[in-house]
Every structure is written in structure tokens, then in C-alpha cells.
DSSP file (Angstrom, degrees, kcal/mol; ACC not computed):
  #  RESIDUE AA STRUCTURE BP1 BP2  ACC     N-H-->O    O-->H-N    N-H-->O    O-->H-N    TCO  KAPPA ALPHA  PHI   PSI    X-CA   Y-CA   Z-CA
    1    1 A X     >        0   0    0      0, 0.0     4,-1.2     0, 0.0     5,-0.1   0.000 360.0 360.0 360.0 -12.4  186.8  -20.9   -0.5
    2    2 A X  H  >  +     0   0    0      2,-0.2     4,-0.5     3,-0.1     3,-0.3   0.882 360.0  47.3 -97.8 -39.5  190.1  -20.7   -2.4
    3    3 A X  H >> S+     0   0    0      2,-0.2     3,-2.2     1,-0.2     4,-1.9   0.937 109.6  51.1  -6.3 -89.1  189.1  -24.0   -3.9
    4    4 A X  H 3> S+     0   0    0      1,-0.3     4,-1.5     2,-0.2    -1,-0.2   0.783 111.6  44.4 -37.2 -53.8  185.7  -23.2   -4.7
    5    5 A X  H 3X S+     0   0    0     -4,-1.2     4,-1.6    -3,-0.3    -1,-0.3   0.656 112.5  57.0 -97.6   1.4  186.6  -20.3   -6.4
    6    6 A X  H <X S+     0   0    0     -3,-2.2     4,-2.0    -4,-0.5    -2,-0.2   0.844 101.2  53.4 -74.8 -36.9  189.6  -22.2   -8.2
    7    7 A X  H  X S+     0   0    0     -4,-1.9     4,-1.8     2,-0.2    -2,-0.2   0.703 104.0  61.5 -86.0 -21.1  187.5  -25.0   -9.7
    8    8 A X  H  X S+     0   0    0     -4,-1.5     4,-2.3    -5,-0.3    -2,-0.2   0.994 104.7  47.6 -29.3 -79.7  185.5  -22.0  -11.2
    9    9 A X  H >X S+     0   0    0     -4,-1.6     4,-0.8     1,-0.2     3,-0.7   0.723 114.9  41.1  -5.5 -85.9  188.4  -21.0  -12.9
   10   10 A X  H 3X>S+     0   0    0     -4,-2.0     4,-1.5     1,-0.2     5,-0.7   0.919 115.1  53.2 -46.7 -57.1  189.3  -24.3  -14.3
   11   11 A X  H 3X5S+     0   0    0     -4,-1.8     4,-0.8     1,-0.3    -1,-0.2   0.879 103.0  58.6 -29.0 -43.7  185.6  -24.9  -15.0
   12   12 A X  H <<5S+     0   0    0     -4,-2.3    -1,-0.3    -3,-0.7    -2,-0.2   0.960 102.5  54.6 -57.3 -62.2  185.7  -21.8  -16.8
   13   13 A X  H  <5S+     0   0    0     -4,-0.8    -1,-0.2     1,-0.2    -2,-0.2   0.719 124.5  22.9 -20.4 -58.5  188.6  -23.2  -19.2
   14   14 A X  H  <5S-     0   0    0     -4,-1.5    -1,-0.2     2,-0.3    -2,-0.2   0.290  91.6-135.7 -78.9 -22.5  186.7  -26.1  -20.2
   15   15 A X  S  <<S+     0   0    0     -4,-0.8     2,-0.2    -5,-0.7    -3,-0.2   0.461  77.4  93.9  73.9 -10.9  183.5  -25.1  -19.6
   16   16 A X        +     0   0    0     -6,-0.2    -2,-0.3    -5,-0.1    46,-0.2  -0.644  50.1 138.7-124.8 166.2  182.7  -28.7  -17.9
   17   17 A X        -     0   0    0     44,-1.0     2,-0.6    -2,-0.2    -6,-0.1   0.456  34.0-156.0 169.0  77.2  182.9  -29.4  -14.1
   18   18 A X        -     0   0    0     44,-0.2     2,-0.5    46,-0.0    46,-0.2  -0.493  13.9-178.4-111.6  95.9  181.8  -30.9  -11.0
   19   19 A X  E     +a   64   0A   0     44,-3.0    46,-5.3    -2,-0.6     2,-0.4  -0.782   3.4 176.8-108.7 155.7  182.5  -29.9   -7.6
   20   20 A X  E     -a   65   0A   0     -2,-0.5     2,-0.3    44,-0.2    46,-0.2  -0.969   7.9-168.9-151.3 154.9  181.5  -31.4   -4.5
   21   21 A X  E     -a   66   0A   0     44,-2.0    46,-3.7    -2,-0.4     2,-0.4  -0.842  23.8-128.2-143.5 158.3  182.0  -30.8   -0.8
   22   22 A X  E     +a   67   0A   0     -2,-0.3     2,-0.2    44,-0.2    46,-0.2  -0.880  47.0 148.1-133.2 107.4  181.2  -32.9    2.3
   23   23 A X        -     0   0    0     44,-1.8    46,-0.4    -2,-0.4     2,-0.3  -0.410  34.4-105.5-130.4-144.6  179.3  -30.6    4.7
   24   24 A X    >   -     0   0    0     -2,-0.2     3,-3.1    44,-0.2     4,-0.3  -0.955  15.9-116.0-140.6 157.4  176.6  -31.4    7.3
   25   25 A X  G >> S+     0   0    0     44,-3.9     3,-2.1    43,-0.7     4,-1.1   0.788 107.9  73.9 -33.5 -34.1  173.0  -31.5    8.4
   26   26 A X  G 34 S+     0   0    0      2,-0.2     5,-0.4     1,-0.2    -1,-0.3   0.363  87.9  73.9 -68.5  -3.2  173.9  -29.2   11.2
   27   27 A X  G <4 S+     0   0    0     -3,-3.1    -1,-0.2    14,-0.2    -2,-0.1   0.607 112.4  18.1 -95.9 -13.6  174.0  -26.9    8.3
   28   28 A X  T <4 S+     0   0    0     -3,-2.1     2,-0.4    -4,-0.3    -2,-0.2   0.269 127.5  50.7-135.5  11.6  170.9  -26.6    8.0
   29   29 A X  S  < S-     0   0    0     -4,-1.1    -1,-0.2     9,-0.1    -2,-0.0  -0.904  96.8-114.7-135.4 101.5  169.2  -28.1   11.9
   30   30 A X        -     0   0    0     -2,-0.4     2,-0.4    -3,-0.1    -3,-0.1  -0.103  19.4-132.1 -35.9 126.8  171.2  -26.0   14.3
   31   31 A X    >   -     0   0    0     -5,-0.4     3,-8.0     4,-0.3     7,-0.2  -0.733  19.3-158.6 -67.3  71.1  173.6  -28.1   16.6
   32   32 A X  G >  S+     0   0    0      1,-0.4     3,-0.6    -2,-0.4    -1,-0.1   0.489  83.3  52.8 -79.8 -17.1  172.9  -26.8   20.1
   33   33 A X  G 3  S+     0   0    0      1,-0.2    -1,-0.4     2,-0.1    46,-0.1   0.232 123.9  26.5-101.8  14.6  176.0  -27.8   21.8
   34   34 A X  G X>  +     0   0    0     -3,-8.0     3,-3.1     2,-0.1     4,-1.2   0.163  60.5 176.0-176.2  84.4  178.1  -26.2   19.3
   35   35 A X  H X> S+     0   0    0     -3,-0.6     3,-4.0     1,-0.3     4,-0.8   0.824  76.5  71.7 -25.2 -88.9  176.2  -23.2   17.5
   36   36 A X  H 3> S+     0   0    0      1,-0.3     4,-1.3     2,-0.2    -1,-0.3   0.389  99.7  40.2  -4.9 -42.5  179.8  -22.6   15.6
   37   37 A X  H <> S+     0   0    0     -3,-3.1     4,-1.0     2,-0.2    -1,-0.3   0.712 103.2  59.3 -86.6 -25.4  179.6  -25.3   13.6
   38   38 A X  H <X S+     0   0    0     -3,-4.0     4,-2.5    -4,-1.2    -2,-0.2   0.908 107.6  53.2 -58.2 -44.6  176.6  -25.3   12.8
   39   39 A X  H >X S+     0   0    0     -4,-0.8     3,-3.7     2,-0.2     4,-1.0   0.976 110.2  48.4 -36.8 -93.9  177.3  -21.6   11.2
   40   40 A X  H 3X S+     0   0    0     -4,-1.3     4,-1.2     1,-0.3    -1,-0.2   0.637 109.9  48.1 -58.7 -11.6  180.1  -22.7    9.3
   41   41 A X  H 3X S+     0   0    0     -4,-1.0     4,-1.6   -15,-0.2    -1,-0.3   0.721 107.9  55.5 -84.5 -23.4  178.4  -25.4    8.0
   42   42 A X  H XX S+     0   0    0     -3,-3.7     3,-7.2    -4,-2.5     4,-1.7   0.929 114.0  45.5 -56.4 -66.8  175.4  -23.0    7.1
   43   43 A X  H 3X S+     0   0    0     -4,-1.0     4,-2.5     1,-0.3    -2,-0.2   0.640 100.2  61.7 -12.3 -65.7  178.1  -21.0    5.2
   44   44 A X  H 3X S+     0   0    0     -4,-1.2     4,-1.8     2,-0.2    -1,-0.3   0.657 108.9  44.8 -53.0 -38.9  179.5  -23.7    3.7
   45   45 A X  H <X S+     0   0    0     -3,-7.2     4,-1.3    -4,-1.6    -1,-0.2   0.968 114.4  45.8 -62.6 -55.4  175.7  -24.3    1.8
   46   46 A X  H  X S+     0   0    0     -4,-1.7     4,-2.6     1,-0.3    -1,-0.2   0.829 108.1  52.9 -61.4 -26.4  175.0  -21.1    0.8
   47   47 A X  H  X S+     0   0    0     -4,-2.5     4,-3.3    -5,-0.4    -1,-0.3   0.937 113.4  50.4 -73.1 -26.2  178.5  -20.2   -0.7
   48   48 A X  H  X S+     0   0    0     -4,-1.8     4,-2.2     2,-0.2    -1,-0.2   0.918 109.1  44.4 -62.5 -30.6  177.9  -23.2   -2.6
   49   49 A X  H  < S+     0   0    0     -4,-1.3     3,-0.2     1,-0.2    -2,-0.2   0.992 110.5  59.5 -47.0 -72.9  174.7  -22.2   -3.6
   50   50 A X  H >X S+     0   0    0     -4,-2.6     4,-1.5     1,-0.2     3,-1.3   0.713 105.1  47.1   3.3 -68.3  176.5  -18.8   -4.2
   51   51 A X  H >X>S+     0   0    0     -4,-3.3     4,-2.1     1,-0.3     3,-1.1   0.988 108.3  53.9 -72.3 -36.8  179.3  -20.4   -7.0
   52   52 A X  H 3<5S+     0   0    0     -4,-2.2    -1,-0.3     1,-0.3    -2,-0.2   0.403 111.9  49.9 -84.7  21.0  176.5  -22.4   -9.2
   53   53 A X  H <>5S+     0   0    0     -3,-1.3     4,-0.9    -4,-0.1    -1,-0.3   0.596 110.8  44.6 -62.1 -44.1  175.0  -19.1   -9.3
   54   54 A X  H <<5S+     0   0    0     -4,-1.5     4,-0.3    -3,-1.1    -2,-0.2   0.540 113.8  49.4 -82.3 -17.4  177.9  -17.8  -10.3
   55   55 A X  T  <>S+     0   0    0     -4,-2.1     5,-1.2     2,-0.2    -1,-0.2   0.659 108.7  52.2 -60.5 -44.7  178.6  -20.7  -12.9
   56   56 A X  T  4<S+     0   0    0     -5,-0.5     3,-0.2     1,-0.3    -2,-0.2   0.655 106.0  61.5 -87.8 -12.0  175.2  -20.4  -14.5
   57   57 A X  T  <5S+     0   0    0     -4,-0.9    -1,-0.3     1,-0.2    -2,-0.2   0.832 106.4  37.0 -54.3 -56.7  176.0  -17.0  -14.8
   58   58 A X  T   5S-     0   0    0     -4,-0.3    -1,-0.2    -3,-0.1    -2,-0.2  -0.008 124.5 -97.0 -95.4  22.8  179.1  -17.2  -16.9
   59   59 A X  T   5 +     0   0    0     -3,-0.2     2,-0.9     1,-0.1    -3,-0.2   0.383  66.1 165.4  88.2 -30.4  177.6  -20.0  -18.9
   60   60 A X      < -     0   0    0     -5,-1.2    -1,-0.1    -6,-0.1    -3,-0.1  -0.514  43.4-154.6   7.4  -6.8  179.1  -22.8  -17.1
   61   61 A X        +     0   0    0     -2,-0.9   -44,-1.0     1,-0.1     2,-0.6   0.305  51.8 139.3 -41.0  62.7  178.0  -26.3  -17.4
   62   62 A X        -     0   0    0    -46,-0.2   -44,-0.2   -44,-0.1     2,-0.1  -0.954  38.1-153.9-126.1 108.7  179.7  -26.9  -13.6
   63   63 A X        -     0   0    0     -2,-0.6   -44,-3.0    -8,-0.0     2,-0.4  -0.560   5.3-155.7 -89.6 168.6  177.5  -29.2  -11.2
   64   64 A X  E     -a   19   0A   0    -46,-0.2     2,-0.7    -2,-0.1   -44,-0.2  -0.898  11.3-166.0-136.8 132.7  177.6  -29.1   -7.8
   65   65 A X  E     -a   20   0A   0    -46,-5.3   -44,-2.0    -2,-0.4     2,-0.8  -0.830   6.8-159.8-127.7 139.6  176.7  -31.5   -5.3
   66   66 A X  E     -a   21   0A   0     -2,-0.7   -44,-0.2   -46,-0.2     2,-0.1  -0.779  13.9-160.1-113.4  95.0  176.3  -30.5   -1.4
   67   67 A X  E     -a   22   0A   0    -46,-3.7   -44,-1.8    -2,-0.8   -46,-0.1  -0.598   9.1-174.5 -79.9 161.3  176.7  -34.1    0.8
   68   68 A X        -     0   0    0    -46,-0.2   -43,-0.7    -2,-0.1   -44,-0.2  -0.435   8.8-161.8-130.4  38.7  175.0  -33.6    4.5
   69   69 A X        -     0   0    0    -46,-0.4   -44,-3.9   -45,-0.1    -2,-0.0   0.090  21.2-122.8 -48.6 165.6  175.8  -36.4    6.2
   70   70 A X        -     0   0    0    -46,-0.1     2,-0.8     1,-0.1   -44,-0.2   0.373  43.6 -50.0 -87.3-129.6  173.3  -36.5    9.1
   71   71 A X        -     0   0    0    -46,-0.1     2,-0.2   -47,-0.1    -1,-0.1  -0.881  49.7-148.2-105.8  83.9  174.0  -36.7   13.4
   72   72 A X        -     0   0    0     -2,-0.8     2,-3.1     1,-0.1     5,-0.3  -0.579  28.6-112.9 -71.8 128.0  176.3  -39.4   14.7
   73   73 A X  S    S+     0   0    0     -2,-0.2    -1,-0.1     3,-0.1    -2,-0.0  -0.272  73.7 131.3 -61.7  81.0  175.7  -40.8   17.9
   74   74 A X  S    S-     0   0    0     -2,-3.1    -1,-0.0     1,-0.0     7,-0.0   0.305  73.6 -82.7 -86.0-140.8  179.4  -39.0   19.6
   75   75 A X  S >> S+     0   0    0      2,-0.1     4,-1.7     4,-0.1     3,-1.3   0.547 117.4  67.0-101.4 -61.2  180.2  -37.2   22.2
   76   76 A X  G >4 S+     0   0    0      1,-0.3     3,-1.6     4,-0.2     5,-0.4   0.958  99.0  48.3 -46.8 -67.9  179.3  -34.1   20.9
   77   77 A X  G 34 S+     0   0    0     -5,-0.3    -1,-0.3     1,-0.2    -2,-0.1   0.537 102.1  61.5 -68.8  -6.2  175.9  -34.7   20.8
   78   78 A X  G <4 S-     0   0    0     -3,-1.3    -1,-0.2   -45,-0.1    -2,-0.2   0.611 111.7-109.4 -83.7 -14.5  175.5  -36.1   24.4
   79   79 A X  S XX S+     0   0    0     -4,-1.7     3,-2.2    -3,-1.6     4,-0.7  -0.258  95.8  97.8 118.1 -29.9  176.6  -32.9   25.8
   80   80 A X  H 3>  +     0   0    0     -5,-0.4     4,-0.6     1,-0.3    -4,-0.2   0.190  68.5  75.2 -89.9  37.8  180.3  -34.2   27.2
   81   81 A X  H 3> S+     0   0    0     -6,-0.7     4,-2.2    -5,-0.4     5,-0.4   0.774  96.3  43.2 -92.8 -26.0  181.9  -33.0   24.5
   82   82 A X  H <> S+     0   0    0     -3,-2.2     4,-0.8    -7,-0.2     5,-0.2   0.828 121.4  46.3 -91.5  -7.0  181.4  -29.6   26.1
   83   83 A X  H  < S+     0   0    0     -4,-0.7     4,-0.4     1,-0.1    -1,-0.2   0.966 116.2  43.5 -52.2 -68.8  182.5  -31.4   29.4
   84   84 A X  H  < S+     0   0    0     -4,-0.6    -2,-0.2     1,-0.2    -1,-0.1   0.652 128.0  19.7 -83.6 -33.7  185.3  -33.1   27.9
   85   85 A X  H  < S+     0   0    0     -4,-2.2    -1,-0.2     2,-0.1    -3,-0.1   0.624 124.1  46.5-129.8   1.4  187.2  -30.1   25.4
   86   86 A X     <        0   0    0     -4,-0.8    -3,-0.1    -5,-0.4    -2,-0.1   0.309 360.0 360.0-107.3 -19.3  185.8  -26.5   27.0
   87   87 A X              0   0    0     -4,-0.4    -3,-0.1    -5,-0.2    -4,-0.1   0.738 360.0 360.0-107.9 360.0  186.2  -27.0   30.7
């Protein structure tokens, strides 16, 4: 978030800007075996949503781009991850 609100700042300087951050699907299609990240990836949207509000506000000409990569066949998603790092 210290980031985020840093390239504002700089944006601000210049006026020009691009951020982007690498978040996930789970951010918006709940992960069930591991709620928690799926939360912080929700976060992760909205605050972005949140600065290019907060860009377009001050005038800003600052894009933002939100990657999601999607579900990788892991661990995690087969249910021994909670086997495998909880127990």
C-alpha cells in the first residue's frame, strides 16, 4: 500500500503514470481452502480501484492495470495443502 500510494506521488509530479499489480482471481471467486487469501486479494482490487479514484480526482492521467491470473492446478487447490502446511 506504501507503493501504491508512492506512485501517486510521483504520478502526481508528472502528471503521467502507470501502475500495475499482479493479484488473483481468488480475488474476486472465493478460494475455499484458504478464505485469507482470497480476502487479501479482494483488498488488493478494491484499493486499486480506490487510487484511480483517487488519481482521477486530483487530475491525474495515472492508468492502472489489475492482472488476475486464474487457478493453478497445486496443492492448494486439491485440499493437501491444508494437509500438508496446517496440520
Amino acid at each position: 500500500m506504501k507503493q501504491g500510494k508512492r506512485a501517486i506521488v510521483m504520478g502526481a509530479s508528472s502528471g503521467i503514470g502507470h501502475i500495475a499489480a499482479i493479484t488473483s482471481i481468488a480475488g474476486t471467486k472465493g478460494l475455499g481452502p484458504a478464505p485469507s487469501y482470497s480476502a487479501t486479494k479482494t483488498m488488493q482490487n478494491v484499493y486499486l480501484q480506490a487510487l484511480k479514484q483517487h488519481a482521477r480526482s486530483r487530475g491525474l492521467d495515472i492508468r492502472f492495470t489489475d492482472i488476475r491470473p486464474g487457478f493453478v492446478d497445486t496443492a492448494l487447490l486439491s485440499g493437501d495443502f491444508l494437509e500438508v502446511h496446517f496440520l
